[in-house]
N, C-alpha and C positions, 0 to 999 in steps of 0.2 A: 502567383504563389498559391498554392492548394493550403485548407487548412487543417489545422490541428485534429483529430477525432477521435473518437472511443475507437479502442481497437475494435475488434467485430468480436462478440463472446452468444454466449448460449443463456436462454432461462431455461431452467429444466424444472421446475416444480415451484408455484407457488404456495403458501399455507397460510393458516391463520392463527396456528398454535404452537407451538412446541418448547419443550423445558428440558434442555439437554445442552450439552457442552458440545458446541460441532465437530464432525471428526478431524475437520481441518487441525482447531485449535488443539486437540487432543493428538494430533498423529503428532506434530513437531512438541509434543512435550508443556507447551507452554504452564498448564499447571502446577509442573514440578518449582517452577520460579513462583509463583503465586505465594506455596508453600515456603518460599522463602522469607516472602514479606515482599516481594519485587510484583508490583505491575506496575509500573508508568505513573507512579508518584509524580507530578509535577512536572513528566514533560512533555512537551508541545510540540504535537504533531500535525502540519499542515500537509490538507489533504487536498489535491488538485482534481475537482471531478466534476459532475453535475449540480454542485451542490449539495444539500441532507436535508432530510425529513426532522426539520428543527423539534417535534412533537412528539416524536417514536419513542414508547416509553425507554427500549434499552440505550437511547441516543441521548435526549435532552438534556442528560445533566454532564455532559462530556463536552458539549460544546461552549470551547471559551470566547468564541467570537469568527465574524466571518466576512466576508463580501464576494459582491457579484462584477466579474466582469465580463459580463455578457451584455447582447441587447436586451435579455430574457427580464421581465416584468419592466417593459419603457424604461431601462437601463436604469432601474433604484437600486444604485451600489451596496444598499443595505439590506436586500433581498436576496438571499443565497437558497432561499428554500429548494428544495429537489425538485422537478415538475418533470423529472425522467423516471429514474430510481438506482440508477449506476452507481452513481454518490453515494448516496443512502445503503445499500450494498456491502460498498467500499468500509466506509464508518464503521460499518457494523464489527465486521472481524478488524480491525482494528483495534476499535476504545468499544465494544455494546457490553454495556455494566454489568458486572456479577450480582444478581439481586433475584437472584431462587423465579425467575421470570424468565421467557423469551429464550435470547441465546446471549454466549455472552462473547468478548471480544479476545484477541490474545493479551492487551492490556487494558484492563477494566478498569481503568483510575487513572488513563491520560487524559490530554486537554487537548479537543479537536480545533483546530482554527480551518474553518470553511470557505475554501476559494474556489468559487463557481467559477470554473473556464470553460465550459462545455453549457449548450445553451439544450432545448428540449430535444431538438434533432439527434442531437449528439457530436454537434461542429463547434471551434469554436476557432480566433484569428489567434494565428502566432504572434502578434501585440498581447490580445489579452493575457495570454501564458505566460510571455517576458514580463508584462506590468506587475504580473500574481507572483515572479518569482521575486520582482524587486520588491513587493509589497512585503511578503514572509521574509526577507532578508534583513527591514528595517521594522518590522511590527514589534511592539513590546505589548506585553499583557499589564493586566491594574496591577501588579507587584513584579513588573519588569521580567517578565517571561521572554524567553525568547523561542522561535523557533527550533528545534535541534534536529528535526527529522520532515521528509517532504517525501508525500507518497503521491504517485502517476501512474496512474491508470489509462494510459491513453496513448497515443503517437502518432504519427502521419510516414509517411513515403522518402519525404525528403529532409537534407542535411541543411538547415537553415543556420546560419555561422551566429546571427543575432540571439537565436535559442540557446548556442552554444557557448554561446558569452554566458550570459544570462545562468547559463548551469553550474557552469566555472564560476562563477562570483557564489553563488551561495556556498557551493564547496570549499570555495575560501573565506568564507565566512564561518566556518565550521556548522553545515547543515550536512548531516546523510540524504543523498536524493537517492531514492527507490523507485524504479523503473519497471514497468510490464516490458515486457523482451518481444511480445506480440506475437499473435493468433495467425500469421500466414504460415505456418509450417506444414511441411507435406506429408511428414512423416519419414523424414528419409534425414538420419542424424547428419550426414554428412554433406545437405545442402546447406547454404548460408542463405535466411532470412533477414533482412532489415527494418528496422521501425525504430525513427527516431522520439522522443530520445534515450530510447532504451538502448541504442545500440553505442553510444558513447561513453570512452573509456569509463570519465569520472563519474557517471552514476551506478549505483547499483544496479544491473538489470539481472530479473528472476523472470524464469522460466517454470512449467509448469509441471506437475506429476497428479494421478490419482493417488484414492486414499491404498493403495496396494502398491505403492511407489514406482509405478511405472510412467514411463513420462508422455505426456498427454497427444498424441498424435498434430494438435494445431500449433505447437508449442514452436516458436522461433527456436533455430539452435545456429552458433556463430560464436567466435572466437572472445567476445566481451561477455560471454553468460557469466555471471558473476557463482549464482546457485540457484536453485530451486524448493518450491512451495506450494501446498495445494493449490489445484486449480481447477481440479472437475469435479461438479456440482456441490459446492461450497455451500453449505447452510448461512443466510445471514438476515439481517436487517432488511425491510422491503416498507416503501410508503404506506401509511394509513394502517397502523400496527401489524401490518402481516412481514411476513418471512417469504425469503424464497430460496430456492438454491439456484446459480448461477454456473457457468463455467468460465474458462478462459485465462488469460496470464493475470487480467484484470483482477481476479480472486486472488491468483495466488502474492501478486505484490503486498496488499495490505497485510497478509501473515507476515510478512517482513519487516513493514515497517512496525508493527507494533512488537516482534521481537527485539528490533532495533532499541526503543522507550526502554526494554525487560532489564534488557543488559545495562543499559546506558546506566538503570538504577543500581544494579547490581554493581560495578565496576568505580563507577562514583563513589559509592558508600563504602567500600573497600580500600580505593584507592585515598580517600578524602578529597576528590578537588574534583573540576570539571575536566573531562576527559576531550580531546580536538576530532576532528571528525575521520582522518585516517587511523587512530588507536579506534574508535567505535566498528569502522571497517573491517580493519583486523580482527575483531571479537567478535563481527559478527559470524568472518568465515571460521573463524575458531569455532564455530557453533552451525560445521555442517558434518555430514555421515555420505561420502560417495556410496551410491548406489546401483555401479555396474556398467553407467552410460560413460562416453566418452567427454572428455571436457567440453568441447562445443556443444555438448545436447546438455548437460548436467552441470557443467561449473565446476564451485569446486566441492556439489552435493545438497544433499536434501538439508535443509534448514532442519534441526534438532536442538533443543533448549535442557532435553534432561542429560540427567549424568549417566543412563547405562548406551552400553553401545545398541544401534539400532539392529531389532530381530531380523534376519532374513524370512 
């Protein structure tokens, strides 16, 4: 069995500075929910990657706990630090805190639970990923947090049925898993690319567009695209305080999952009660804009959080 990996993506820019709101975060709206009172109050987003840069100032106070399962640092389960910077990345448009600093995430006030599956190479075993999925399935936080959302940034080649357990059970658990859809695409919407486990009914898998809403030439497309999310050259989080911009489906997931957290606030506080993980599904594609591609390339449209329709 071949194992688990970082899909293949791009650095396009690293930096040491910047004070702006990415266009990522800003192309799907996310602000307008901010405006609401909604960023990811309390809920817990476990993020499946290389780990994070536990120290980064727009990260540190987002992270509510983590482990490694990896061989990465003589296999100290209690060492999920980044020693890649994917993770870290990832994190960042996610939960990187609103605080007039850096950049900030789509939900600046989640709670990151850090599961290192991917070791420095960027490999990791499909045991590890099974164990991390059991482990977020039964984790509780100091005031009985539970997981409610699972971002993946990664995939392999083949259809491993023990993975597919493994994704099935959190789902029935009521966890949203958000999937990278993956970077083999040719550019030709009407090939079918695979990458598991983004190619699996029950997870969400998102595909990738620029910030001009066109969809990213490397971008998987295939009959489970759920929707789409920035993903070329994404401003985010980068080890030892820098930034960097990134490409790939790997970018464009975590805009998702932390849309996921937005709603989840929103919809709870409305509704009064906890909402299962097919109603947060539903709301999320309630919260897309087609943009001209056909479903296999686009889903069912770009991820959009505000209330006007989007500009052509």
């Amino acid at each position: 069995m071949s194992q688990i990996r970082l899909i293949p993506y791009k650095v396009d820019q690293i930096v040491d500075k910047t004070t702006e709101i990415p266009q990522g975060v800003a192309l799907i709206e996310a602000p307008s929910m901010w405006e609401k009172g909604y960023m990811g109050n309390d809920v817990v987003v476990a993020v499946f990657d290389t780990g994070c840069d536990i120290e980064h100032p727009d990260l540190k106070d987002r992270i509510i706990d983590g482990r490694n399962f990896t061989n990465d640092y003589g296999g100290d389960e209690s060492n999920f630090d980044d020693n890649q910077y994917h993770g870290t990345h990832v994190a960042g448009t996610i939960a990187a805190t609103l605080n007039n600093n850096g950049v900030v995430g789509v939900a600046p006030e989640v709670k990151l639970l850090i599961l290192k599956v991917l070791s420095k190479d960027g490999s990791g075993s499909y045991k590890g990923l099974i164990d991390a999925l059991d482990y977020a399935i039964s984790w509780r936080g100091p005031y009985g947090e539970k997981v409610r959302v699972i971002s993946m940034s990664l995939g392999g080649p083949e259809n491993v049925s023990s993975l597919h357990t493994a994704i099935k059970n959190a789902v029935n658990n009521d966890i949203l898993v958000v999937c990278a859809a993956g970077n083999e695409g040719d550019g030709n919407v009407d090939t079918i690319e695979r990458s598991y486990p983004g190619y699996y009914d029950e997870v969400v898998s998102v595909g990738a567009v620029d910030f001009d809403k066109r969809l990213a030439d490397f971008t998987n497309t295939h009959e489970e695209i759920d929707l789409v999310a920035p993903g070329v050259k994404v401003l985010s989080t980068y080890p030892n305080n820098k930034y960097a911009r990134l490409s790939g489906t790997s970018m464009a997931t975590p805009h998702v999952s932390g849309a996921a957290a937005l709603l989840l606030n929103e919809k709870e506080k409305e509704l009064g009660r906890k909402i299962c993980e097919n109603e947060l599904y539903d709301i999320l594609i309630e919260h897309t804009q087609p943009i001209g591609y056909s479903r296999h390339a686009e889903g069912n449209g770009l991820l959009y959080l505000g209330n006007k329709q989007l500009t052509e």
